[in-house]
N, C-alpha and C positions, 0 to 999 in steps of 0.2 A: 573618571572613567565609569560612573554608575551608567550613567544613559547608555552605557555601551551595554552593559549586561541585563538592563533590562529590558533593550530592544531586542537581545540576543533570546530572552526570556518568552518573550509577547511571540516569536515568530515559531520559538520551540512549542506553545500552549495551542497557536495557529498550524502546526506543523501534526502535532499529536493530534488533536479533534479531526481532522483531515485525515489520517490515517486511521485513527477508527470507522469514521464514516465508508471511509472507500474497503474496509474490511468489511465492514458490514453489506456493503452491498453486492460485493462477491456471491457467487451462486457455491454450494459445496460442491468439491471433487470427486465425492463418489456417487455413482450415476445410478444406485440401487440397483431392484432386479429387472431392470432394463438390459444390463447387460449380457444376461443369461439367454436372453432371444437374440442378440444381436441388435438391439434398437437403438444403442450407443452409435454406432457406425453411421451416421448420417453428413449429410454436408454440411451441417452447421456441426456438427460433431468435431469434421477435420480440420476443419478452419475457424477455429474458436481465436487463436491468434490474430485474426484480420477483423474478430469483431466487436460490439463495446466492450465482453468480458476481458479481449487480452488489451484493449487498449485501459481496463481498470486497472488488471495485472501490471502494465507496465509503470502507470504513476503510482501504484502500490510500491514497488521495488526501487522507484526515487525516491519517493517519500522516506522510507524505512530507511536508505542509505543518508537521508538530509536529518533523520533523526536523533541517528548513530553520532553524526560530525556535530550536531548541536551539543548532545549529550556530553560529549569529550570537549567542546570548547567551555560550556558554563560550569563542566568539574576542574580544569584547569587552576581557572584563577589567573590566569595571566595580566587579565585587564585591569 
């Protein structure tokens, strides 16, 4: 049962790089002193959801979830 734990290994290494990257490429949440004029409030402002940043957000929060279940499967030991 090596080969099991070291594919399990190779996809967590593939799983991690992948998740830094897509953090990194995230823009920050705080929108500075834009928001004090009100220039926050834009149409791309409201619907950040529908565009690359929330479809980054969304494989951010699989990812991160596909990290967790790695992490708990290669401290096990089961295999």
């Amino acid at each position: 049962m090596g080969a099991l734990k070291i594919a399990l290994t190779v996809i967590f290494i593939i799983v991690c790089v992948a998740l830094v990257v897509l953090v990194l490429m995230q823009e920050g949440k705080s929108a500075g002193l834009g928001t004090i004029g009100g220039a926050a409030e834009t149409y791309w402002g409201k619907n950040k959801s529908r565009s690359m940043e929330g479809l980054l957000v969304k494989i951010t929060k699989v990812l991160a979830f596909g990290f967790i279940l790695l992490a708990l499967l290669l401290n096990l030991n089961i295999y």
